[in-house]
C-alpha positions as CSV (number, residue, x, y, z in Angstrom):
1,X,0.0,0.0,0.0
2,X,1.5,3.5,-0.4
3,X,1.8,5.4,1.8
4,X,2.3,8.9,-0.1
5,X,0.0,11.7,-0.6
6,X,-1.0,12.9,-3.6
7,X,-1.3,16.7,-5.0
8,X,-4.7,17.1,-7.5
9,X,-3.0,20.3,-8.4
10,X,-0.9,20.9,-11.9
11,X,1.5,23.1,-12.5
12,X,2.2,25.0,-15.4
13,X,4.6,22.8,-17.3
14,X,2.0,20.2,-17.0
15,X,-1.1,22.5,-18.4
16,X,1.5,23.2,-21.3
17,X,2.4,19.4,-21.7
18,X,-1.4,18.3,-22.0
19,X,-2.1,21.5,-24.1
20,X,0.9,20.8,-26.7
21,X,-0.4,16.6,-26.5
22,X,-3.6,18.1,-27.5
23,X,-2.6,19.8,-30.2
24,X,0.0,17.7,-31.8
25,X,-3.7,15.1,-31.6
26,X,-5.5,17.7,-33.5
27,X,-2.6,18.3,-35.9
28,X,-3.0,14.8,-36.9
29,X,-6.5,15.0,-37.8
30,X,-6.1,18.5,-38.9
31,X,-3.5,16.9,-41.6
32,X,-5.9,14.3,-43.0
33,X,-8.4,16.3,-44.0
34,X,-5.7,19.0,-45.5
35,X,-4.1,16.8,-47.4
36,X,-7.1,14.5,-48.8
37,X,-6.8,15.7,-52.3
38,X,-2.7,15.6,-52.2
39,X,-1.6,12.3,-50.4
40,X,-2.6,8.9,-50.3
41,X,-5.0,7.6,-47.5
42,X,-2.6,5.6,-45.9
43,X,0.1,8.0,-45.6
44,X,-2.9,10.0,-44.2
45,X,-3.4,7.4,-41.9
46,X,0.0,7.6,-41.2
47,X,-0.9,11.1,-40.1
48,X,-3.5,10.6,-37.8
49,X,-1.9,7.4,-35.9
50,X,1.5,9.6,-35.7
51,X,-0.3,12.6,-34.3
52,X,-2.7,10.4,-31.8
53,X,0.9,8.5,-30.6
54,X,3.1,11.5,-30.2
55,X,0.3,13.7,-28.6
56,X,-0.3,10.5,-25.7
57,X,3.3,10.0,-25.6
58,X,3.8,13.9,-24.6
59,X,0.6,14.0,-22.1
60,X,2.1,10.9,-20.4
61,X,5.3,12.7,-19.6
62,X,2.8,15.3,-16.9
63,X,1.3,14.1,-14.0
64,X,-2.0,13.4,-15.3
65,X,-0.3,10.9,-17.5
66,X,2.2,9.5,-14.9
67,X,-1.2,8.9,-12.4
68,X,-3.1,7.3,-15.5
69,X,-0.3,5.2,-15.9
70,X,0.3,4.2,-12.6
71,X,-3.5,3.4,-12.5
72,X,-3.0,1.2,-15.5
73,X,-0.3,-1.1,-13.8
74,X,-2.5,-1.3,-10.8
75,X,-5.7,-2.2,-12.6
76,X,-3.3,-5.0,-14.3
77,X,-2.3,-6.0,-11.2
78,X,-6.0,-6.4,-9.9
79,X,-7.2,-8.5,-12.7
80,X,-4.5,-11.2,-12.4
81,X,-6.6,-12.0,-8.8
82,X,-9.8,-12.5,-10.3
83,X,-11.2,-16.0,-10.1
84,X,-13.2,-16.8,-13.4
85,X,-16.0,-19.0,-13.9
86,X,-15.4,-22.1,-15.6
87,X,-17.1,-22.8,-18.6
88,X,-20.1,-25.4,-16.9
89,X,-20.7,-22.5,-14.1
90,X,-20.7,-19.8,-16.9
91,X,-23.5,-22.4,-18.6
92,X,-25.2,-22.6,-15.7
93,X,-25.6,-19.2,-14.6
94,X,-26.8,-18.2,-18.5
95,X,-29.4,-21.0,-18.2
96,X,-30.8,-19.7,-15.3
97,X,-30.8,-16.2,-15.8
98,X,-33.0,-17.3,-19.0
99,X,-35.5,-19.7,-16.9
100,X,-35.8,-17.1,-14.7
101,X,-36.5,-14.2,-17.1
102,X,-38.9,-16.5,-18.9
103,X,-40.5,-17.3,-15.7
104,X,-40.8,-13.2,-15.2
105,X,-42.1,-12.7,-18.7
106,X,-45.2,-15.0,-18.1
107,X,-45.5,-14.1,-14.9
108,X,-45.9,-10.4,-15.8
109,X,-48.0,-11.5,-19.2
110,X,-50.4,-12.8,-17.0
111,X,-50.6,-10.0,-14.4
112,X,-51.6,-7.8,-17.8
113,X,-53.8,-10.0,-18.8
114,X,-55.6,-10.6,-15.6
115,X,-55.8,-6.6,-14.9
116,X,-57.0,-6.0,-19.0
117,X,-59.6,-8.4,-18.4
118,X,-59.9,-6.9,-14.7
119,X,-60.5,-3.5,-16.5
120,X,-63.3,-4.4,-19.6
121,X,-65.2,-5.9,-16.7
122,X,-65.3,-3.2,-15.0
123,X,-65.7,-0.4,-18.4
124,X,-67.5,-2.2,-20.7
């Protein structure tokens, strides 16, 4: 467990490092479009995958990014303890959750049924 605190608050360089990641993202997509008449699509491509990499490889260098990260490798860590079903419990639970949503569906088809016939009695 760690034991240190952390800050919620940026500084500057970090504002600047998300803003430039930003717009090195929107330079990407800016450059397909630009270009549509003048390149080939997948050197436009090219563009757009470059731009979207370099712009997350800048915001991971701030603290947002370093937190995100550090997030990642915990939520990797979390799912190597999880205990999946097998394949007959997995069966099993699916077969019931259908008997019991048939069982539902009639039971509520004949709750309408009994309060339509309930209610022409009582009109008509």
């Amino acid at each position: 467990m760690s034991t240190h605190t952390e800050t919620s608050e940026s500084g500057f360089l970090d504002i600047v490092k998300l803003a430039v990641g930003a717009a090195v993202m929107i330079g990407g997509l800016y450059g397909y479009y630009y270009y549509e008449a003048d390149v080939a699509l997948p050197l436009r491509v090219l563009m757009v995958l470059g731009g979207t990499g370099v712009g997350i490889a800048i915001a991971m260098t701030s603290t947002q990014g370093q937190r995100l990260w550090h997030f990642i490798q915990g939520s990797r860590v979390e799912i190597r303890k999880v205990v999946w079903p097998t394949r007959q419990e997995t069966t099993q639970t699916a077969i019931a959750v259908f008997v019991f949503a048939l069982i539902m569906a009639l039971f509520f088809w004949a709750l309408d049924s009994g309060l339509l016939w309930l209610t022409r009695r009582l009109v008509g």
